[in-house]
C-alpha positions in Angstrom: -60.1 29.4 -13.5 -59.7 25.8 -13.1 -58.3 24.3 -16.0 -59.3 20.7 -15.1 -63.2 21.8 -15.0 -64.2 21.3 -18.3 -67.4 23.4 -17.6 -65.6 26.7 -16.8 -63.2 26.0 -20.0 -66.6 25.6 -22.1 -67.8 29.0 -20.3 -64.5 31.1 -21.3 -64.2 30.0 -24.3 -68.1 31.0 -25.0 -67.0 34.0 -23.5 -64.6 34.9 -26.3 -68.0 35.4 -28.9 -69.1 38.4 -26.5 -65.9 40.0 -26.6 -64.7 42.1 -29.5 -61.8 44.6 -30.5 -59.7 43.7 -27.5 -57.5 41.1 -26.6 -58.3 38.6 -24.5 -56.9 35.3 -22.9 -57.5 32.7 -20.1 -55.8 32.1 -17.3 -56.1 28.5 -16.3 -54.4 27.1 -13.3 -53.8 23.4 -13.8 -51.9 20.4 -12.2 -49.4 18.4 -14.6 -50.1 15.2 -14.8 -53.5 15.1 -12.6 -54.5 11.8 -11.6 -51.9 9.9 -12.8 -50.0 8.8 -9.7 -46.8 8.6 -10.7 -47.0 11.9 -12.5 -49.1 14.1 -10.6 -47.4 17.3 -9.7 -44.0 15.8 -11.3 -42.2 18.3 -13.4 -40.0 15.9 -15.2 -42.7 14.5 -16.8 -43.6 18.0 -18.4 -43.0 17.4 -22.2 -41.9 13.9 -21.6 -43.6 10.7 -22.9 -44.2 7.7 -20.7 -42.9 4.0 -22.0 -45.6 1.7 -22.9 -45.8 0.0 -19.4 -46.4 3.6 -18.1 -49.2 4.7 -20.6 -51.0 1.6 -20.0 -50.9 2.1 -16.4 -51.9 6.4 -16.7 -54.8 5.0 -19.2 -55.7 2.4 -16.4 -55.9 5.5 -13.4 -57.6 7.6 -15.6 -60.3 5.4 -16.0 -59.6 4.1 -20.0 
């Protein structure tokens, strides 16, 4: 699924309530850092925090 549609992450999730005595998990393909520019598809920025100048530009392209 698409881990950046938060209507398909609602819909598995849901999901979980009409499954029973079996395990089950998601599979949810995502982008790291989607749209934020300078850390879109990035891998350095996995796990990494941005400086302040940085968060206040990712808050600014994410629309915040």
């Amino acid at each position: 699924m698409d881990g950046h549609n938060f209507n398909q992450l609602i819909y598995a999730l849901d999901e979980f309530d009409n499954i029973c005595e079996k395990p089950t998990m998601i599979i949810a393909h995502t982008i790291k850092g989607k749209g934020v520019s300078f850390m879109e598809g990035k891998a350095k920025w996995h796990g990494k925090a941005p400086n302040k100048e940085q968060l206040d530009m990712a808050l600014r392209e994410l629309g915040f």
